[in-house]
N, C-alpha and C positions, 0 to 999 in steps of 0.2 A: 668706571673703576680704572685706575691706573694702569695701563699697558705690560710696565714693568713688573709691579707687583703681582699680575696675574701670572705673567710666566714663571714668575720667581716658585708659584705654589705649585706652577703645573710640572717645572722641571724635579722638585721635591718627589712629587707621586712618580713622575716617570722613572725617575733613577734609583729614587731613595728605599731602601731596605726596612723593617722593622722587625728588633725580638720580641717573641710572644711570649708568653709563660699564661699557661695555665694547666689549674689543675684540677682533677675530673674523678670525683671520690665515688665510686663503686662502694655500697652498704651491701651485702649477702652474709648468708648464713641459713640457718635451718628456719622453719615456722617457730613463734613467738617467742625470740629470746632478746627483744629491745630494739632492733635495729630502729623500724621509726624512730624509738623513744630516743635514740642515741644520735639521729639524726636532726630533731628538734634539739638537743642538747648542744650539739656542734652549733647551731645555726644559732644560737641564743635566744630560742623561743621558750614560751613556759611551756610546762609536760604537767599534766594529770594524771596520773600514775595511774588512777584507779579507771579514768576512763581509755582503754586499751579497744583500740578496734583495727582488726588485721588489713595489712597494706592488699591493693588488688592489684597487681599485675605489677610496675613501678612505676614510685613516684616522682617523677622529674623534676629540678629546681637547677635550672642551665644559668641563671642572673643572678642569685641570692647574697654573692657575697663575694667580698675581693681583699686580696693579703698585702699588706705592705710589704714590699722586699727587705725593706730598710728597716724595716722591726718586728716583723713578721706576724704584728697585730692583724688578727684575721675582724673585718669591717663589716657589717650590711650593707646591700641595699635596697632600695627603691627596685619597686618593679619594672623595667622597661626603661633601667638606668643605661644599659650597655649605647643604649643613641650619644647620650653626651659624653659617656664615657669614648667614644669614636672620636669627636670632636677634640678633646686631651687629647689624643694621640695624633691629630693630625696635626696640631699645635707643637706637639712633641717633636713631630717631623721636621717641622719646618726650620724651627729654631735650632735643630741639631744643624740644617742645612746652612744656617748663618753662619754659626760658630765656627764651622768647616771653611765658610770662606774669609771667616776674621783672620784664622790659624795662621792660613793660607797667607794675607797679606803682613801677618807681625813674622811669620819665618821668612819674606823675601827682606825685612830690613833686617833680622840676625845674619841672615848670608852675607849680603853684602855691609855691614858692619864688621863682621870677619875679615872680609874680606881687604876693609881698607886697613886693620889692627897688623895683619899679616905685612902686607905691602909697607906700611910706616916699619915697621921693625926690619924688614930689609933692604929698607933706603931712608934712614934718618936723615943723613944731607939733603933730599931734598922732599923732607916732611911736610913744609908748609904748601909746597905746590900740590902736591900729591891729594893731601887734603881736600886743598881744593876739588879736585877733581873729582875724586872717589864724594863728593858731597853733592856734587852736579850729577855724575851718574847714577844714585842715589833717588835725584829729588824726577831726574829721565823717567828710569824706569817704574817706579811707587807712583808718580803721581798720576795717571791714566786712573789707575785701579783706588785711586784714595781721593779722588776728584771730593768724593761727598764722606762724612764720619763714616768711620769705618762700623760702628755698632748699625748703622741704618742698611735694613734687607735690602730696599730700594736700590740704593745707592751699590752694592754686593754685585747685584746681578742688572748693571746699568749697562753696562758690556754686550748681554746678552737678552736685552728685552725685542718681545715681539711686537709690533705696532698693530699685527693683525688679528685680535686672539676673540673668539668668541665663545661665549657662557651666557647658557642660561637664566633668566633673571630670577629666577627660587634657588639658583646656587650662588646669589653674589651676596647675600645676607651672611652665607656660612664661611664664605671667603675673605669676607673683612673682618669677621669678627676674628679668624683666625688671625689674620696680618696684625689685625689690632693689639693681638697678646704677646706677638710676636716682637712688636716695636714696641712696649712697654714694660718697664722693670716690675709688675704690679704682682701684688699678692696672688691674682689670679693666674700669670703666668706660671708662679711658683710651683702652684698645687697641678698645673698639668704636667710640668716636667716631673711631679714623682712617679715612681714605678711602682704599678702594680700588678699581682698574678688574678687572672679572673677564677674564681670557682665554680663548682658545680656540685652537685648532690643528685645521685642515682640511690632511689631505698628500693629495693629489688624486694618484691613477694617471696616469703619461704616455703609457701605450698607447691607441693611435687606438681599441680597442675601447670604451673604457670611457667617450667622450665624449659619447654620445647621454644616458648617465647623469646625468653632471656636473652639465649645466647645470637639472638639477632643484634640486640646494643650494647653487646659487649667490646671491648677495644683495649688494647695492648696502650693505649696515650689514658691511662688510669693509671688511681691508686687504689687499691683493693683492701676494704676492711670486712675482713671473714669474720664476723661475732657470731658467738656461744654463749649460751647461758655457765656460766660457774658452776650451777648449783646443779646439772646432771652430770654424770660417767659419759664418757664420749660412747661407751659400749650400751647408753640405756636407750630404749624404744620410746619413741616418741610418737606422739597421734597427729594423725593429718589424713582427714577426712579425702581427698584425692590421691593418697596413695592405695595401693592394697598389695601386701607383701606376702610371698610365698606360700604362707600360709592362709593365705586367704583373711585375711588381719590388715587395718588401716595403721599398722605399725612401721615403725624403720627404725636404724638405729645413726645417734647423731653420727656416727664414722660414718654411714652411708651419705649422710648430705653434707661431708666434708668432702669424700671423693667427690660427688656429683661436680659440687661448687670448684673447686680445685681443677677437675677437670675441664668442664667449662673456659674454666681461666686459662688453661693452658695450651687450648685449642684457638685461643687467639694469640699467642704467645709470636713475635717473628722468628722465624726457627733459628738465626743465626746469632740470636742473642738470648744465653740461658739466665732465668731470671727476671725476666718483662714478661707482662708487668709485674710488679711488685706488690704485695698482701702480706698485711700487718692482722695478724691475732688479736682479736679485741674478745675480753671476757670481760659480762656483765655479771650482774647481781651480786656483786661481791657484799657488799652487804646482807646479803643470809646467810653468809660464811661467820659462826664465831671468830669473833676480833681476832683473840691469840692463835687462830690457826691461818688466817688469812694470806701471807707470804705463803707460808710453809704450802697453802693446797692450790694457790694459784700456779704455785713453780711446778708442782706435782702435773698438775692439767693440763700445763703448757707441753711438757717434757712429754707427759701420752700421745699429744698430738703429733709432736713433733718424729716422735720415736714411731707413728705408725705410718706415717709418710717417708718413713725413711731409705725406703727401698723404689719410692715411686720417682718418677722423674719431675712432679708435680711440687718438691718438697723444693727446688731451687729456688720458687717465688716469697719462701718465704724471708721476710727481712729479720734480723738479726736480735731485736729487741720486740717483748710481747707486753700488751698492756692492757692489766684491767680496771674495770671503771664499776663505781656503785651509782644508785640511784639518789644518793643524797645531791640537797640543792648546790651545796658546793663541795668539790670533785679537783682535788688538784692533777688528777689524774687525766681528766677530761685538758688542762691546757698544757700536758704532757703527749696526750694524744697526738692535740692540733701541730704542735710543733714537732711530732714528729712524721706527719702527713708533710708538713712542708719542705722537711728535712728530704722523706724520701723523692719526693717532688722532684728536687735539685738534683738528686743522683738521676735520672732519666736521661737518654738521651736526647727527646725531642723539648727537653727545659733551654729554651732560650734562643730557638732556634730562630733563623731568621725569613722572612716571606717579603714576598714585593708589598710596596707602601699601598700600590692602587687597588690592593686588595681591600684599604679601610672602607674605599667609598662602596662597594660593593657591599662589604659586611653593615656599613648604615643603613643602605637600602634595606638588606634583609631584615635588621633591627625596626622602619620607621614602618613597616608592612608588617611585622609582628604584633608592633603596638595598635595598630590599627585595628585588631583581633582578625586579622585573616591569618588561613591557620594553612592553606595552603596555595600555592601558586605554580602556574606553567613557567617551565623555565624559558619560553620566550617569552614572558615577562621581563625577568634578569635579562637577558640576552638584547632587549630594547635599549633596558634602562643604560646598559654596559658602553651599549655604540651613542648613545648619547652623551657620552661622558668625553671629557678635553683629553683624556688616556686613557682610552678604553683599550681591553687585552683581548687577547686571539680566542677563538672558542676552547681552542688545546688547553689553552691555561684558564680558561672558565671552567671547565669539567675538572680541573684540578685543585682549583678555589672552591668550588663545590663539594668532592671527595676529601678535603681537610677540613671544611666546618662542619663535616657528618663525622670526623674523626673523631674533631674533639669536644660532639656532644651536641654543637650550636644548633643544629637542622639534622636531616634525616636524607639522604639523597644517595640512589643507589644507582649505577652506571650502568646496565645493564639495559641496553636495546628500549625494551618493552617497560620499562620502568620512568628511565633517565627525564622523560616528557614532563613528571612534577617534583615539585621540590617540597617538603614538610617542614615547613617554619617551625611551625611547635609538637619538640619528639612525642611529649605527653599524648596530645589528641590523635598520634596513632597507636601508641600504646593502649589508649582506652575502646580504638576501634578495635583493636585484635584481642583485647583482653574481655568486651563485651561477647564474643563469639567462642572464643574457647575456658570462658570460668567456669570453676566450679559449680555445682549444681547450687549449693548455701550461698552465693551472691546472685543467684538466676531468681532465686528464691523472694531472696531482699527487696531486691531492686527492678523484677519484671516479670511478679505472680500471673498476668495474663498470657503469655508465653508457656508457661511450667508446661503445659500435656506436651507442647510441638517439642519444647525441652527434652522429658523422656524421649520420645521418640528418638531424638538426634543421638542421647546417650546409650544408646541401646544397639543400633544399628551406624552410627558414626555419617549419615548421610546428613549434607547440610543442604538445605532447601533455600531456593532466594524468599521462602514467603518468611523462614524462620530467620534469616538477615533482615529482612523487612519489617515486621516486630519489634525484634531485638533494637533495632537503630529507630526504630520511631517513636518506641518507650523512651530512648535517650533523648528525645527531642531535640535533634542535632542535625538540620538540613546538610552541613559541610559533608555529614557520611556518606548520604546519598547521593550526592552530587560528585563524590569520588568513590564510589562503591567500584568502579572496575577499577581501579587503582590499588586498593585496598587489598584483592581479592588477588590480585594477581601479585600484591606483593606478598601473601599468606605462600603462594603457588611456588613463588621463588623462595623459600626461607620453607617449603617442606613441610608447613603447618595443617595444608591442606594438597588436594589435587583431582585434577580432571581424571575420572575414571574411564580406559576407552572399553566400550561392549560391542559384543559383535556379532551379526544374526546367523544361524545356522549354513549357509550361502557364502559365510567370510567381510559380508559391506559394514560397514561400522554402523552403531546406533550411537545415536546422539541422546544424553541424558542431562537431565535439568538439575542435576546435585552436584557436590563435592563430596570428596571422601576427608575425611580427618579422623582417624585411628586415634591418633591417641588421648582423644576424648570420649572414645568409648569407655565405659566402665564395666571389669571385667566380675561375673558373678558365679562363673563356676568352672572356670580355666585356670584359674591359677594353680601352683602342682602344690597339692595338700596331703601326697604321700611320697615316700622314698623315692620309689620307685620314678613318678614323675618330676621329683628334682635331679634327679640323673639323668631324666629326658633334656632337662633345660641346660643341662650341661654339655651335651655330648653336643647338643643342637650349634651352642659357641662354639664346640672346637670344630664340626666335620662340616657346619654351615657359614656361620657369618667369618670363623676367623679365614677360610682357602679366600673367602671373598677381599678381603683385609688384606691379605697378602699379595694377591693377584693383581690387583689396583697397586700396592707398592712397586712392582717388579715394574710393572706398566708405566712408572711416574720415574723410577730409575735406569730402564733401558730403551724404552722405545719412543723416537722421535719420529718427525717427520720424514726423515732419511734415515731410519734405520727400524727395521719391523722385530718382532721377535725372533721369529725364525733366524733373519739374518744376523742378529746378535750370537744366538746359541751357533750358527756356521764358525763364524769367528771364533768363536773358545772353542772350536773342536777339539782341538789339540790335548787344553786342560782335561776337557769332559773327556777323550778317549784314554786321559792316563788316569785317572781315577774310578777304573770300573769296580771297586767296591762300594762305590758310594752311589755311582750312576752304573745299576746293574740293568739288565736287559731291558726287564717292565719300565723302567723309566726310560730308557735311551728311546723303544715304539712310541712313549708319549710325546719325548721331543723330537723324534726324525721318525714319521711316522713309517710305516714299511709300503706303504702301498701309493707314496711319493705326495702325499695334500700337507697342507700347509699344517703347521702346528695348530693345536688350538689351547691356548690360556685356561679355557672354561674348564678343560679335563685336569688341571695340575693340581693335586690335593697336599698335603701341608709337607707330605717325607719329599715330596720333588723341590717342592717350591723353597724350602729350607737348605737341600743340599745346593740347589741353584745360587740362593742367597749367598751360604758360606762361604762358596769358590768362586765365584765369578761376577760378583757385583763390588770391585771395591768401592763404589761410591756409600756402599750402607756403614755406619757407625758402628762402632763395637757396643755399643747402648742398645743398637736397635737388632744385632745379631742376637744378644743376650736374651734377649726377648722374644724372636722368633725361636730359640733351640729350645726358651722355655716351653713355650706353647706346644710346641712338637714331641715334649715329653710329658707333660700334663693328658693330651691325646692318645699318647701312646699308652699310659699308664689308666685310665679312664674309661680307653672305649677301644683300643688295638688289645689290649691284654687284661681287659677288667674281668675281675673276679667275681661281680657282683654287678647287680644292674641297679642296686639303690645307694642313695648318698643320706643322710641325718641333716637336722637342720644345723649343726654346728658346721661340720665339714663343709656343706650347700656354703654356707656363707664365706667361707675360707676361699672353695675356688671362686666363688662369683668373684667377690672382689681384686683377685689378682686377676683371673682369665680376663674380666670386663678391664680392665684399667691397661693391660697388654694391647687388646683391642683397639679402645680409646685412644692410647700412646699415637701407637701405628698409623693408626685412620687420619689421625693430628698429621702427620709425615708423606701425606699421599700426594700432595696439590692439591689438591678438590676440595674446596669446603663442602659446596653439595652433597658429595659423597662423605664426608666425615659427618656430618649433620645426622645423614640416611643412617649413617652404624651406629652414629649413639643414642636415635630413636629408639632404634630396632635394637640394641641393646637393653633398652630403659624399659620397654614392653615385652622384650620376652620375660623380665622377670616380673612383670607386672600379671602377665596375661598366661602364664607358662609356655608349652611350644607349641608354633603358629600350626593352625590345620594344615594338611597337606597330604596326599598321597607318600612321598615319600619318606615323611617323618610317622604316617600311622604304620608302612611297612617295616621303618624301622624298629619302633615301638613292637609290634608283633614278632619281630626278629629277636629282639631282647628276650621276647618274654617266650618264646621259643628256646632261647639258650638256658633260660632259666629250667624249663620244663624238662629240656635234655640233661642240664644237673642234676636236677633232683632221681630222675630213673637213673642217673649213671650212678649217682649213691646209693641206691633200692640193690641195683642188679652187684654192687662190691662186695652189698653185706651178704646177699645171696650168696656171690661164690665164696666167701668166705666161712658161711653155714656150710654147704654144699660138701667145701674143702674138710671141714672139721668131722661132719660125718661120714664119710670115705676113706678118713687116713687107714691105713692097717693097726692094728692092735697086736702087744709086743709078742702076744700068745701066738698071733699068727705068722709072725716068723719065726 
């Protein structure tokens, strides 16, 4: 192969930049209101309306379809398109690198063309020599660089070719055909220089089971389409056999799986930008809406939503136009949809953004080992493949190439020590490992009746056994599980799905046990709070339990660095804190400067410190997030410092859940920690699932309530007494 032309390709990938665009559509919403059906619809597949069978966990479509920029015609394709599609773009590359050095050579003849126009006009006398000259300097300088036509690549970088270049012989098939497109004006050139955005399709399960999952492949480089059926009240109760609500009822109401979903999203959210990602309102079955009411009750439904998100922080994502769509075959609504996914698309900031070229050959690899059907690989595989390449990149920037194709969907690859060793070609075949371990008991049922007894068992007590993974994955007839089953399990560990339990023998040495724990696939049967009484338990439990922890983790993520501890933070505002002694009265000053000279401790600061703390002496907190801690502090105070009553009704229950949880949520979103945020909106999602966790100190508190209770009720026994007592003692008027 040609010397020159190799360098010509190699300098293209070493230097040369390219914009991406793609875009990454997020389907969520509640159980069974179309999302599939709406996903087949977008993609241009047929829909059997009547045959409806629920998504399991989600279902990935990372290849399915690519948008024209130029007309915004959204395309199929082919499975295991994305290889040639690499291909286009390295041709794309190339030939933008010609053109750059065409530019390059017709601007040094307008310079000096100017140059000699200028020079003639301030020496006309001696125009004819001048000419001359400026014609010769001219044919000097240009001709080095214009030796050969200036349209030939060859010739472009003749200057700069290497005599000594070696390439593989399985890569010089892909390099000529590229140069080949490159030097000819052909049709085929044509069609690689158009631009296109790649798609992707995520339909996300709407069963409450499958939401501890979710939020592992969620991402802020999305477009979010939250679908609702039309045809319920956001305020109506919905069935979903893996929820179990308050009442001990497989009920919720769709406002419930608005907040979940909302929230969810917002928890991926980058904090310094409100509004990302972005979620567009999609409402289906407008079709069993009577025709002449159909505007009128669409705007209505929209306008509830809107209006009940309107105090949350969750309400910024949403975009400015809402659309709904029917189930008929054609839907001018459906290519109002599309074009306005790709509308929002463009508003993003990571639309267009630019990455290194020698990222393509990497991403073919990952593409040509896809189609092979290997579904996963060791990243010293890449890592080979990488140093074997004419421009291969630093490990720094392979972990970086790596963390953007799990950004935007491509693969699954998580950087974390104990993880980073495999890479998941295809996101699906870990969704379906994680989703065959934690489904519902009705798909354990379907799809792996030999299993059911070990089933119970797991559902009842939450221990997972390796014989009941073992099962479970040999039903599925999938060696790839087995063969990555520690990978799997520890990526379950990381992501809080599951965990090592440690036990300890009476002696203090650890026991070593053959299970995991996974809570929240326990199903609860007779914990949930089914009286007043215990839904006032599950409330006081958010404000006097999870939310000081909520708090405590914020202060911790706003003051204490590695050169600065708490203690030493509160030293420094002494000042403030000693002129504000109504606020920071004694009892708290011994919590923060203890008397008997040990160090602070965080773990004793309950919500009245942690608030006053907050309001004085942290300016780095937002007036958003002040608002919300003085909330909390007064819902507490009003609830469980001064409550009149130790029982709440199922109306009210739902009142505080939803703002106390969603405060929570906020917060935990603002900590740093995903871990930790992950941990609170579990442990959020199961106390109302399971009512409040056993414990010594919540059954003393529970006894403490109902102590207060038993001391009202005598206090009102012994009033009416003295008030009896009073009435038969007065004196009579005879007697004085």
């Amino acid at each position: 192969m040609d010397p020159i032309s190799i360098e010509m390709y190699r300098k293209a990938l070493r230097n040369g930049k390219e914009k991406v665009f793609n875009i990454r559509i997020m389907i969520v919403g509640p159980y069974d209101v179309g999302k599939t059906t709406l996903t087949k619809r977008l993609l241009g597949k047929e829909v059997n309306i009547c045959d409806r069978q629920s998504t399991e966990g989600i279902d990935v479509q990372t290849e399915c379809c690519k948008v024209s920029l130029a007309t915004g015609e959204w395309m199929t394709q082919e499975q295991n398109a994305e290889e040639n599609l690499s291909l286009q773009r390295l041709v794309k590359l190339l030939n933008e690198q010609v053109q750059k050095k065409s530019n390059h050579n017709e601007q040094v003849l307008k310079e000096m063309e100017t140059h000699v126009n200028t020079a003639m006009q301030d020496n006309k006398r001696d125009q004819h020599d001048l000419s001359v000259r400026a014609k010769q300097d001219i044919d000097e300088e240009v001709q080095p660089t214009l030796s050969q036509p200036v349209e030939s690549p060859i010739a472009i970088l003749s200057s700069e070719a290497s005599s000594d270049v070696a390439i593989e012989n399985e890569k010089k098939d892909v390099v000529m055909e590229i140069l080949h497109l490159v030097n000819t004006n052909s049709d085929k050139l044509e069609k690689c220089l158009e631009e296109y955005a790649k798609l992707g399709m995520w339909d996300f399960a709407g069963q409450y089971v499958f939401y501890t999952t979710h939020q592992t492949f969620l991402s802020y480089r999305a477009v979010y389409l939250l679908v609702l059926d039309l045809s319920q009240q956001i305020t109506a109760l919905i069935k979903d056999e893996c929820f179990i609500d308050t009442a001990g009822l497989k009920l919720c109401q769709v406002q419930e799986t608005i907040d979940t979903w909302m929230n969810l999203i917002h928890s991926c959210a980058p904090s310094s930008q409100s509004g990302i990602p972005a979620v567009i309102l999609v409402g289906t079955h407008v079709d069993m809406i009577p025709e002449r009411y159909r505007h009128e009750v669409c705007e209505k439904y929209f306008r509830e939503i809107r209006s009940y998100l309107k105090n949350k922080p969750t309400r910024f994502h949403l975009v400015d136009e809402d659309i709904a769509i029917d189930n008929t075959v054609v839907d001018s609504k459906l290519v109002a949809l599309k074009q306005k996914i790709v509308e929002v698309a463009k508003q993003q900031p990571y639309w267009g953004e630019e990455v290194p070229a020698r990222w393509i050959l990497l991403e073919r690899e990952l593409m040509r080992l896809k189609s092979a059907g290997i579904k996963v690989i060791r990243r010293t595989l890449l890592e080979d493949f990488n140093q074997a390449e004419d421009v291969p990149i630093s490990t720094e920037e392979l972990d970086l190439f790596l963390k953007f194709q799990n950004d935007i969907g491509t693969i699954l690859y998580f950087s974390k020590e104990v993880l980073k060793d495999k890479i998941v070609l295809v996101p699906q075949w870990m969704i379906d490992a994680l989703k065959s371990l934690i489904t519902a008991e009705m798909f354990v049922l379907r799809n792996a009746p030999a299993v059911t007894e070990k089933w119970y068992l797991f559902n009842k007590s939450g221990k997972l056994y390796p014989d009941l993974i073992d099962a479970i994955w040999t039903k599925k007839n999938n060696p790839d599980l087995h063969d990555n089953k520690e990978h799997i399990l520890l990526l379950m560990e990381h992501l809080n799905i599951i965990a090592r339990p440690r036990c300890f023998s009476e002696v203090g040495s650890e026991i070593k046990v053959d299970y995991f724990l996974a809570p929240s696939s326990v199903v609860s049967t007779s914990s949930a709070p089914t009286s007043d009484t215990d839904r006032f338990m599950c409330i006081v439990y958010l404000l006097v339990d999870v939310g000081p922890r909520v708090l405590r983790q914020l202060l911790s993520h706003h003051i204490v660095t590695s050169t600065c501890t708490l203690g030493q933070y509160l030293a420094k505002n002494i000042s403030t804190i000693n002129r504000l002694t109504r606020v920071f009265n004694p009892s708290l000053m011994d919590i923060m400067f203890p008397p008997n000279g040990d160090d602070t401790n965080l773990d004793t600061y309950d919500i009245t410190l942690l608030t006053a703390i907050f309001q004085n002496i942290v300016p780095s907190l937002s007036k958003q997030e002040k608002d919300m801690i003085q909330r909390l502090r007064e819902e507490r105070n009003k609830l469980y410092a001064h409550a009149k009553s130790c029982q709440i009704d199922v109306n009210d229950f739902q009142t505080y859940w939803n703002d106390i949880s969603s405060i929570l949520t906020t917060l935990s979103q603002q900590c740093g920690d995903t871990a930790f945020e992950a941990k609170i909106l579990q442990e959020i999602q199961r106390t109302k699932v399971s009512a409040i966790p056993a414990g010594s100190y919540l059954d003393i508190l529970k006894t403490w309530f109902g102590r207060i209770e038993t001391v009202e009720d005598e206090l009102q026994n012994m009033s009416k007494r003295v008030k009896a007592l009073e009435l038969n003692t007065k004196p009579s008027p005879s007697d004085s």
